[in-house]
C-alpha positions as CSV (number, residue, x, y, z in Angstrom):
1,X,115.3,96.0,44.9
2,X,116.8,97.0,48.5
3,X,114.5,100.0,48.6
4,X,111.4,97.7,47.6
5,X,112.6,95.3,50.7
6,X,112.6,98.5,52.8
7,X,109.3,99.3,52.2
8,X,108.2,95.4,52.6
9,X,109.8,95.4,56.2
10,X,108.4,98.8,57.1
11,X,104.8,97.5,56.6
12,X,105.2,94.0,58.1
13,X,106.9,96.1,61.2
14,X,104.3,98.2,61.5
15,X,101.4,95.5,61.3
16,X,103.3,93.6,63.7
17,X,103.8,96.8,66.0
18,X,100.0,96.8,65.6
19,X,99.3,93.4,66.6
20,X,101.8,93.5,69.8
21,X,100.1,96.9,70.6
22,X,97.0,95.3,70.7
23,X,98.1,92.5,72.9
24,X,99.7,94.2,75.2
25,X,96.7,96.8,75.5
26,X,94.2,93.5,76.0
27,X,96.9,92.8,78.8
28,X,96.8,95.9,80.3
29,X,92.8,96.5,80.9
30,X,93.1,92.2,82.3
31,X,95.8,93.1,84.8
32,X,93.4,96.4,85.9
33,X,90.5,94.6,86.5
34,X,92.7,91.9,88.2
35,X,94.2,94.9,90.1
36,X,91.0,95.6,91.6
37,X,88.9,92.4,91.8
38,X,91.6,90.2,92.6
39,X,93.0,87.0,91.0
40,X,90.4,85.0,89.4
41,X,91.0,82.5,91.5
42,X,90.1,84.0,94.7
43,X,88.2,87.2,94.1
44,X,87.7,90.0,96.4
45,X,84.2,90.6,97.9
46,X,82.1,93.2,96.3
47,X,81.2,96.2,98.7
48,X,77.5,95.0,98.7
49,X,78.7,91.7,100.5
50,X,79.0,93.4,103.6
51,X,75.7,95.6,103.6
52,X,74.4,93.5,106.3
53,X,77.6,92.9,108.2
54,X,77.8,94.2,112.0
55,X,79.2,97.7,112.4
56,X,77.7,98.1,116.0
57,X,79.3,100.8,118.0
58,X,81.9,98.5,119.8
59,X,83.3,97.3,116.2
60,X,83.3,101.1,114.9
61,X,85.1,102.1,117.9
62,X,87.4,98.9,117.6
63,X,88.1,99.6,114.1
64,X,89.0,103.5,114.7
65,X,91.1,102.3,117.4
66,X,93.6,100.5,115.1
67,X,92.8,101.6,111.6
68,X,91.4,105.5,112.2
69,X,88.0,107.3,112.2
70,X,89.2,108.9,108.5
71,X,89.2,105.6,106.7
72,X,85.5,104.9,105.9
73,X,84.9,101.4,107.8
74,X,82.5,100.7,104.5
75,X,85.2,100.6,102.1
76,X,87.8,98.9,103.7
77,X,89.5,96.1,102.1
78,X,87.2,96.7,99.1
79,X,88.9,96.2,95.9
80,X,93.1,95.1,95.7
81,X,94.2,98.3,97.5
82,X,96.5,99.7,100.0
83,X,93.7,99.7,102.5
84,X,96.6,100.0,105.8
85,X,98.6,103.3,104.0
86,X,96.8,105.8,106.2
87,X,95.7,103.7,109.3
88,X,96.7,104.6,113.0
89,X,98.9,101.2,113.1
90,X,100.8,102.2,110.0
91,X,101.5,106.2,111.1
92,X,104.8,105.8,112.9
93,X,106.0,103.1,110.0
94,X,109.4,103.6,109.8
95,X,111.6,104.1,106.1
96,X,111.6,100.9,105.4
97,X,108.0,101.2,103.8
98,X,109.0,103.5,101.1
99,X,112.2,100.9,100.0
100,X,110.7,99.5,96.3
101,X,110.4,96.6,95.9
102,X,109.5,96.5,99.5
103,X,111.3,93.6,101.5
104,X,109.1,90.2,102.7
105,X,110.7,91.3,106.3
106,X,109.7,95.0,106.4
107,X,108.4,95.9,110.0
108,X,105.6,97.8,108.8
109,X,105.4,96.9,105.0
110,X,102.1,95.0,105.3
111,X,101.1,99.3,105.3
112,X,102.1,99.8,101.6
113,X,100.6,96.3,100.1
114,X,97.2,96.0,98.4
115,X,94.3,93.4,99.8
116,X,91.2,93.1,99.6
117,X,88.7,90.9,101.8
118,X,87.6,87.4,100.0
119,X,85.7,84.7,100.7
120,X,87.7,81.6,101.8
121,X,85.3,79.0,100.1
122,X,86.3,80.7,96.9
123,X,89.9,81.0,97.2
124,X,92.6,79.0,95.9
125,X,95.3,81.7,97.4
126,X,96.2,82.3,101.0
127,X,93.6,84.3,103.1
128,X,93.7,84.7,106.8
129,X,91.1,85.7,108.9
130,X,89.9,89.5,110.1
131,X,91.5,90.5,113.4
132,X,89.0,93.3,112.9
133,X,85.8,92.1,111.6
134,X,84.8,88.3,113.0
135,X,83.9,85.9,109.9
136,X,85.3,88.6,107.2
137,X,88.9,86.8,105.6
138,X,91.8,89.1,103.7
139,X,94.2,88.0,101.2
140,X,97.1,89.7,99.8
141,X,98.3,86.9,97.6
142,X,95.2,87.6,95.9
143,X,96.7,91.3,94.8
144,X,99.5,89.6,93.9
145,X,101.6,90.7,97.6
146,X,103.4,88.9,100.2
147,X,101.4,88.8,103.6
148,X,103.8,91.2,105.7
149,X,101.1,91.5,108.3
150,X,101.3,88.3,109.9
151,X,104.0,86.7,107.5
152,X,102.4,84.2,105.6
């Protein structure tokens, strides 16, 4: 009888492995796609949203000022990434941005945390607007990070 139990437990384990497996995979591929789009609740803007925007000479040369001419202009603050990790403000960061989990009060910290542009009309999180491109709005909350840059 034990070694009938054994075998009972083994397959009701394993089933039940299955099932949490399959849970925690459907988890997995939601928290992806939430990694990159944002929180439903405030989405980040599609790379096609800004097709039309200006990049005039003065706001390209702005832009390279503080961010740098490698990062494509195009592509920044597309998708919950660390869009700041290589800019010109963030090259003489100092240790504190490679501490895990970073600290809300890191100088530089806002240069390891994902954001992504959004539109405020559709967010329910905290955005602030573009010190670099006029009528375009960022959030971090929406990447699930604190605001380091200007600490909201």
């Amino acid at each position: 009888m034990s070694r009938l139990h054994t075998v009972r437990r083994t397959s009701i384990n394993s089933a039940a492995a299955t099932t949490i497996l399959l849970i925690l995979v459907s988890l997995a591929r939601h928290t992806i796609a939430q990694a990159l789009t944002g929180n439903d609740e405030c989405p980040c803007l599609p790379a096609d949203h800004f097709r039309n925007h200006d990049h005039s000479e003065e706001t390209i040369t702005e832009f390279e000022s503080v961010v740098g001419s490698s990062i494509d202009p195009t592509q920044y603050g597309i998708g919950c990434l660390p869009h700041d990790t290589n800019a010109v403000q963030c090259s003489d960061a100092n240790d504190c941005t490679t501490i895990v989990p970073l600290p809300a009060d890191c100088d530089k910290s806002f240069c390891k945390r994902s954001w992504c542009f959004v539109d405020p009309e559709n967010c329910s999180r905290l955005s602030n607007p573009s010190t670099l491109f006029k009528g375009r709005y960022y959030s971090y909350a929406t990447c699930g990070e604190l605001d380091s840059f200007t600490y909201t």
